[in-house]
N, C-alpha and C positions, 0 to 999 in steps of 0.2 A: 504493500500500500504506500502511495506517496502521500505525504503529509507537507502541510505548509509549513511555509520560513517563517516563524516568529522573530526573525532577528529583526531589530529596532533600533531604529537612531536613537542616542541619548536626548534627552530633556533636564536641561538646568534650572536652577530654580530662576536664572534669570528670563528664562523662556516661559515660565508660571508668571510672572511678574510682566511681561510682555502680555500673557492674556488676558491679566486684570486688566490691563492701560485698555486692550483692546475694546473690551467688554462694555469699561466704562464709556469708551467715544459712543461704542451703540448705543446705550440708553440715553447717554446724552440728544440723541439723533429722534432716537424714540420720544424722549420726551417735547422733543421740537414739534415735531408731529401730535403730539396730545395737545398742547397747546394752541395749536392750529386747529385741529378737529376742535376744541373748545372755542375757539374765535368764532368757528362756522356755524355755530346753532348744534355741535354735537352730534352722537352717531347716529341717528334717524336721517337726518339732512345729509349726509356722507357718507354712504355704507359700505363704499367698498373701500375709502382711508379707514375709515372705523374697525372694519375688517381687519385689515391689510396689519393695522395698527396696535391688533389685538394680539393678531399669532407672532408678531414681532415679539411684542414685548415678553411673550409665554415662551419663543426660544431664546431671548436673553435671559427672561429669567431663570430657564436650565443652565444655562452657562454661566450663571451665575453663580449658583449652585454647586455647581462643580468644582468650584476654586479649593474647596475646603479639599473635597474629595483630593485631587489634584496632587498634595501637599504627602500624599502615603506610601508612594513608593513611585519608579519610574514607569511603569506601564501607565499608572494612572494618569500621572502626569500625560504622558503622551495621550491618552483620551481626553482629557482636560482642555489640548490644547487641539486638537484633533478637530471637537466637538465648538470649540469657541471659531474657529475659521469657519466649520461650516454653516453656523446660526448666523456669520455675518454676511457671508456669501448668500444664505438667504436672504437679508432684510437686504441687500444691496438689489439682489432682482427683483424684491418690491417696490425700493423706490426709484430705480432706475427709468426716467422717463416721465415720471411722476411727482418730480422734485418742488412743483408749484403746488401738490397737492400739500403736502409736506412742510411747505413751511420753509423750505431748504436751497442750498444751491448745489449745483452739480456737482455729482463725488462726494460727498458730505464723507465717506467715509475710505477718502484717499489715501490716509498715516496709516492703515490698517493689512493696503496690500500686502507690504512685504511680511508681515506675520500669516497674513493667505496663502502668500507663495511658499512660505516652507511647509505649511500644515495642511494645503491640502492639496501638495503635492501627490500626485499615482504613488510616487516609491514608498514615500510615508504613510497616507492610509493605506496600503496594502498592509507594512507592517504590522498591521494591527487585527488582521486577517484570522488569526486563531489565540487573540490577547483582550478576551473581556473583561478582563482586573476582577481584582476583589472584590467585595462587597462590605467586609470592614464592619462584622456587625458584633455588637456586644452580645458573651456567652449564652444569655438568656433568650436572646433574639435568636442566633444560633441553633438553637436547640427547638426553638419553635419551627425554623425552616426545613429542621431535618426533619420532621416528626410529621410536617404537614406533606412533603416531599417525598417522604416514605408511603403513605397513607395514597398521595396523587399516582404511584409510581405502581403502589401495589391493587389498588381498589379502584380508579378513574382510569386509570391508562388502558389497561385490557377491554376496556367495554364501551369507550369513547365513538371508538369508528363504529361500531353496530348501530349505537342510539343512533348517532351522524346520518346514517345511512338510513332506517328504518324508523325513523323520526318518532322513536318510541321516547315511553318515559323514562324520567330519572329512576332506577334503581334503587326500592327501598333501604338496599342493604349500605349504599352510599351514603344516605340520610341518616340513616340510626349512626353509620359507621364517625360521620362527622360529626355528632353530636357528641359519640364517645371521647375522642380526643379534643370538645370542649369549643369545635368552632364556629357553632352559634350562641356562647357565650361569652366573647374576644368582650366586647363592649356592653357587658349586661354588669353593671355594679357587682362588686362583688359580696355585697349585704343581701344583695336580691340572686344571690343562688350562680352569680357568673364569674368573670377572672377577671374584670379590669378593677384597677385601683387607680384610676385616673393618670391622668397627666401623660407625656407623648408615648408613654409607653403601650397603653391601649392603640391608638393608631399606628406604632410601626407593628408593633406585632398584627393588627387587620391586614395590611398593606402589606408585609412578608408572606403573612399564610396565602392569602388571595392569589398574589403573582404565582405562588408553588402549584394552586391547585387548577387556576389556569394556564399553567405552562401542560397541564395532561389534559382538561377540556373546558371552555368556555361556560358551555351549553350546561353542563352537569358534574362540573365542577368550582369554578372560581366567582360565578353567578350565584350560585345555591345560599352564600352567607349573605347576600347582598339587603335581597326584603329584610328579614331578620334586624338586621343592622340597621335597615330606615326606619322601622318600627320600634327599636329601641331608643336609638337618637329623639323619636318623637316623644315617649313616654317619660321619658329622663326631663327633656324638656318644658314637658306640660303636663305628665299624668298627673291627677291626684297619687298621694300614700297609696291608697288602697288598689287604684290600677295599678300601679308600679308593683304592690306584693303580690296582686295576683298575676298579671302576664309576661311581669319579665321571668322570673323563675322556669315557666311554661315556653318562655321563646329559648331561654337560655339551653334546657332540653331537648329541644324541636319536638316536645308535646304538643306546641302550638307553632303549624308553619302559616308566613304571611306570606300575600301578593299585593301588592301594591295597585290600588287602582285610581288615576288623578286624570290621566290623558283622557281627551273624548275625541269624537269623531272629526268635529268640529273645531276643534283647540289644542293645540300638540303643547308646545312649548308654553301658550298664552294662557299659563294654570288661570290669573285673574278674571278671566272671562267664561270660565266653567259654567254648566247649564243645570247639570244634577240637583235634582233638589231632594231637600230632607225635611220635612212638613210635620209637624208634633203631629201625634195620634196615638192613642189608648191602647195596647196590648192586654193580653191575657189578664182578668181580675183589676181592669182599667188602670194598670203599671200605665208609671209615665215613658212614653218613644217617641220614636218617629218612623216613618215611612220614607221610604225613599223609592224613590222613581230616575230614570233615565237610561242615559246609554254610556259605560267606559268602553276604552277599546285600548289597547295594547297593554294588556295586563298578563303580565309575563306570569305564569308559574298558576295562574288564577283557579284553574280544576284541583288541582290537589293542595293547594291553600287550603287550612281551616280555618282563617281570617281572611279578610280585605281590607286593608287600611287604604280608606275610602274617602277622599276628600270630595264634600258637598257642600252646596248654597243652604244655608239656615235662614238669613234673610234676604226677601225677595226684592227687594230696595236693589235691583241689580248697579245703583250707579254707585254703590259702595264697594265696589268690582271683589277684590281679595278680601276685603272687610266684611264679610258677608258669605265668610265659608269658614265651615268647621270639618274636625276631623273626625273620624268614626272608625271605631274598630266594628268591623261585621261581621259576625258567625256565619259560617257557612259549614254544607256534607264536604265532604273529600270527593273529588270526581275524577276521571280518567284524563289521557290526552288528546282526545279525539272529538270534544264537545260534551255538553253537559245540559241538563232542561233539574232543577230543582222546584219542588213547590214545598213552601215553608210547614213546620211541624206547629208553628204557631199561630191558633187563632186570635183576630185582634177583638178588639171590643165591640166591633161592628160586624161580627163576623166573618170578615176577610181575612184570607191567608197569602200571603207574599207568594212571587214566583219569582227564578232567577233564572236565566238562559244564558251560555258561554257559546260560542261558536269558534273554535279556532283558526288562527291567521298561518295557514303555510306560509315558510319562510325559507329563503336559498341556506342559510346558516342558522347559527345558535339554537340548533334544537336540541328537544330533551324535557323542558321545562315547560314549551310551548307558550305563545301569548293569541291571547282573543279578546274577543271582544263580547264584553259584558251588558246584558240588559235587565236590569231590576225594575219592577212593578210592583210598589207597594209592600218593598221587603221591610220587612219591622227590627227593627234596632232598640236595647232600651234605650234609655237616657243617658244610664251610668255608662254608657259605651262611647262618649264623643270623649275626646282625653281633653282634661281635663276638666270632665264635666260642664257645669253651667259657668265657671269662671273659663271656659276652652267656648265656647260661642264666640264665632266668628275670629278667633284665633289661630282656626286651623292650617292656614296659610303660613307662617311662621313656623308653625310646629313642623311641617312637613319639607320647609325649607332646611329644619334643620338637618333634617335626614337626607334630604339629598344634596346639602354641601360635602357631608360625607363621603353618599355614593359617588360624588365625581372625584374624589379618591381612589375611591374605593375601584372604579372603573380605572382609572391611570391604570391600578394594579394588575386590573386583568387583562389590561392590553400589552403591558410589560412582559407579564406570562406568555402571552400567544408569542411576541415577537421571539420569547429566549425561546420556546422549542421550537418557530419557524428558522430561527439561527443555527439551532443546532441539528434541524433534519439538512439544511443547505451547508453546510459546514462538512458533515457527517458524507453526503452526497458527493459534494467536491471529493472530498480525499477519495472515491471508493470509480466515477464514473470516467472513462475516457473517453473521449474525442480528438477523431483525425491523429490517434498513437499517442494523444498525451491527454493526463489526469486533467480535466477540468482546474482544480484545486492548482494549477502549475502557471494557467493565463492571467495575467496582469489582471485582467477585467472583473476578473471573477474575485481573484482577493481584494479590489479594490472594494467592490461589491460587499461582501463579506467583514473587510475591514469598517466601511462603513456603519453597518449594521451592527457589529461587536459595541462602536464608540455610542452612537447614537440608544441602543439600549440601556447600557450603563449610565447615559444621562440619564433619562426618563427614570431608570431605577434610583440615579441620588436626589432625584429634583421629589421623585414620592415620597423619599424618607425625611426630604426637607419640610416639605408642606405638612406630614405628620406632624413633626416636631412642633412647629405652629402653631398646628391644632390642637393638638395637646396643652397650650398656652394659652389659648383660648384667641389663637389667630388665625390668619391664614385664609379669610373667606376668598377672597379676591387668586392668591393664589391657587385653592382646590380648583378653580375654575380652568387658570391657566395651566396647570398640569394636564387635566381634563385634555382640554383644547389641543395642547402640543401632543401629548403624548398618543393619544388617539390617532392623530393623524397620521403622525409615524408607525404605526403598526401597520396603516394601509399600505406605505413604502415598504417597510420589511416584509412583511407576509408578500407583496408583488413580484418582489425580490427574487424570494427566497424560491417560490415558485417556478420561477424565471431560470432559476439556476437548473432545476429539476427538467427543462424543458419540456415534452410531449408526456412524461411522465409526472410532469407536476400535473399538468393539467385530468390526472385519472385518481379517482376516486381510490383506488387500492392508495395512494399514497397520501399520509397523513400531512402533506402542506398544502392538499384541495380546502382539507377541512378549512384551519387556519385562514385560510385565504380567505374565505366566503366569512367565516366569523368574524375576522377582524374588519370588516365593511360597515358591520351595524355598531362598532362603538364609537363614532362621530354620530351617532344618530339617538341614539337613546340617555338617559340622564342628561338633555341638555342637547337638544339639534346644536351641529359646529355652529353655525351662522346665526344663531337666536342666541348662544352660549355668546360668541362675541360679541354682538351687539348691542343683547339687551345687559349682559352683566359684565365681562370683562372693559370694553369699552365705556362705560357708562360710569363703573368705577373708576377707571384711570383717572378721567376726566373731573370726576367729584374729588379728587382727591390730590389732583396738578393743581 
């Protein structure tokens, strides 16, 4: 077998000190550009600077990020600086041509070539071709990735391509199996029956386990903690005492699994304009509830959920847009993957019984868990089920925000996973394939390829541990998004990639980088459409905050 040249040019620390300077001029550049997008009336009036301006700033902020990383040895270094040429060589073909848009004059980031000529030079990324660096994590985090990595290696791996293929369900035994090793309890208090003890250590360990169990499958694996986790975030938030002792313990066991339902038909991104309503009405022995009526749609995991953490309109004053939605846990039967018709066990006061219908949405990728689309008629809730009860009226927008600053964490995470084993089936491929008498794994093209892809993951992986940390601090909104944003995207390039490498063989299903491919399409799409994610929050932040 022929194996690649890891041999590497040296990296000095004055060459680390070169990437700060560099780093700095770009946000200097970027921030030129926010100011200007702020002169123009902001990102609505501008959306494609706004844009443009957004995924800027989200891969400088990776390369930012990385300085520390940088600092631990010379591979890293050389990723460090790898990784900072090609974020500027990005934002350079953004604003190329565009410099009126900007704010700027031509070349704004001229002092910066000769740090691009050496680092993204062919010979140098190539170097980098079978040198993903470290990962530099403390023993306790360590030990969480081995455990979750053993678990993905032995229990997700072997059964990934079947579901993929036969767009069956999640595999009970994977569910109880993760519950055993505790990883739907990563962020459940650890007074209410789970393992976090607060502070960044609860999100680097979500964000380590995640990546593990999405590097073996999206679909039914590094997804499966995701509900859970938003529905935790929301009850920490806003439950009363008494929700918090009874459902976290219950989530923290996966006695009680959620699906998340907020998206409608009619409103993807645009949560504040939601139609579902939730109308007080009498249940059994005239208990105080409500009813709820309408249509969700792309509610991932929704048939075998025994919840829906459900955000509805409570009052009808629709010009109070998000002020005017609460949140609701809703009991639901367990159902298949294939569609579901429920009629409630509960008569109400009037003698009406709720009905629930799921119809599920085939999808090219991330199956397993399936999403559909949901229609409730008159399904009855009590009261004590909106979190935070009557002080959670019309609160529920916030509550659920909380959870999904997370998920777009939490989502970096699992796009970091697809990319390391899309790296490592093209990596693995190279060394073993010939063409025209020589290994794949020998042409420039291909290690540059591959080189690429090594450096650019290993940001995305420091830029999640960083945003953790953050979080953990009680910061970082702004960032989750920006991770979100970059890192997503990048898996669309690597998974393309790595595909690419596999040739006429990537493109057949026997081989596990079809899977990959097609999965990693839907995470710019979900937790946060790319183009709604920049727009409405990362750009809108910047701006409030220039």
């Amino acid at each position: 077998m022929t194996t690649i040249d890891a041999t590497k040019p040296s990296v000095s620390t004055a060459d680390l000190k070169a990437a700060a300077e560099v780093i700095q001029l770009a946000r200097s550049v970027v921030n030129t550009g926010i100011a200007t997008l702020k002169a123009r009336g902001g990102a609505d009036a501008n959306q494609t600077l706004a844009y443009d301006l957004a995924h800027a700033a989200s891969a400088v902020a990776t390369a930012g990020a990385l300085l520390d990383y940088g600092v631990k040895g010379e591979i890293e270094a050389n990723i460090t600086c790898a990784f900072a040429a090609d974020a500027i060589h990005d934002l350079i073909t953004r604003i190329a041509g565009r410099e009126h848009l900007w704010g700027l004059d031509v070349a704004p980031l001229r002092d910066a070539h000769a740090f691009l000529s050496t680092y993204r030079d062919p010979s140098f990324v190539a170097s980098l071709s079978a040198s993903a660096g470290g990962r530099h994590l403390d023993g306790e985090f360590e030990m969480v990735q081995d455990v979750f990595r053993s678990f993905a290696e032995k229990e997700i791996k072997p059964v990934a391509e079947h579901v993929h293929r036969t767009n069956s369900d999640v595999p009970e035994a994977i569910i109880s199996g993760l519950a055993e090793i505790g990883a739907f309890g990563l962020s459940v208090p650890a007074e209410y029956g789970g393992y976090s003890e607060g502070g960044d250590g609860e999100y680097i360990g979500m964000v380590i386990a995640t990546e593990e169990l999405s590097r073996a499958s999206l679909g039914i694996g590094g997804s499966l903690i995701t509900r859970p986790e938003i529905m935790t975030r929301a009850l920490v938030k806003g439950g009363t005492e008494e929700q918090k002792q009874y459902w976290l313990p219950k989530l923290a066991t996966a006695e009680v699994m959620a699906a998340v339902a907020v998206t409608e038909p009619d409103f993807g991104s645009d949560v504040a304009g939601l139609k579902v309503t939730a109308t007080p009405k009498a249940g059994p022995d005239d208990a105080a509830g409500y009813v709820i009526n309408g249509v969700k749609t792309w509610c991932t995991f929704g048939a075998r959920a025994d919840v829906l953490l459900l955000l509805a309109r409570t009052d009808p004053d629709r010009s109070k847009t998000h002020r005017g939605l609460s949140l609701f846990i809703v009991p639901k039967p367990r159902g298949e993957g294939h569609g579901f018709e429920f009629t409630q066990d509960i008569t109400q006061a009037d003698g009406s019984v709720g009905k629930m219908e799921g119809r599920p949405i085939d999808t090219i990728g991330y199956r397993g868990m399936h999403s559909y689309e949901i229609a409730l008629d008159n399904w009855w809730v009590p009261a004590g089920n909106i979190i935070g009860e009557a002080d959670g009226l019309g609160k529920g927008f916030y509550y659920q925000m909380e959870g999904f600053e997370n998920g777009r964490l939490q989502t970096a995470a699992r796009a970091v996973g697809v990319m390391q084993a899309a790296y490592e089936a093209a990596l693995d491929y190279a060394n073993n394939r010939r063409v025209f008498g020589t290994n794949i794994a020998d042409y420039e093209l291909t290690r540059v390829k591959l080189g690429r892809m090594a450096f650019v993951i290993q940001a995305c992986r420091q830029f999640s541990y960083n945003v953790a940390t953050l979080m953990g601090k009680g910061e970082g909104k702004v960032e989750a998004s920006m991770v979100k944003a970059y890192v997503c995207r990048a898996a669309e390039w690597v998974t393309r990639e790595a595909l690419q490498i596999h040739g006429g063989f990537g493109y057949a299903e026997e081989y596990t980088v079809s899977r990959l491919y097609v999965d990693a399409r839907v995470l710019s799409i979900f937790e946060g459409a790319d183009e709604t994610l920049c727009l409405k929050v990362i750009a809108r932040r910047l701006v409030d905050t220039n």
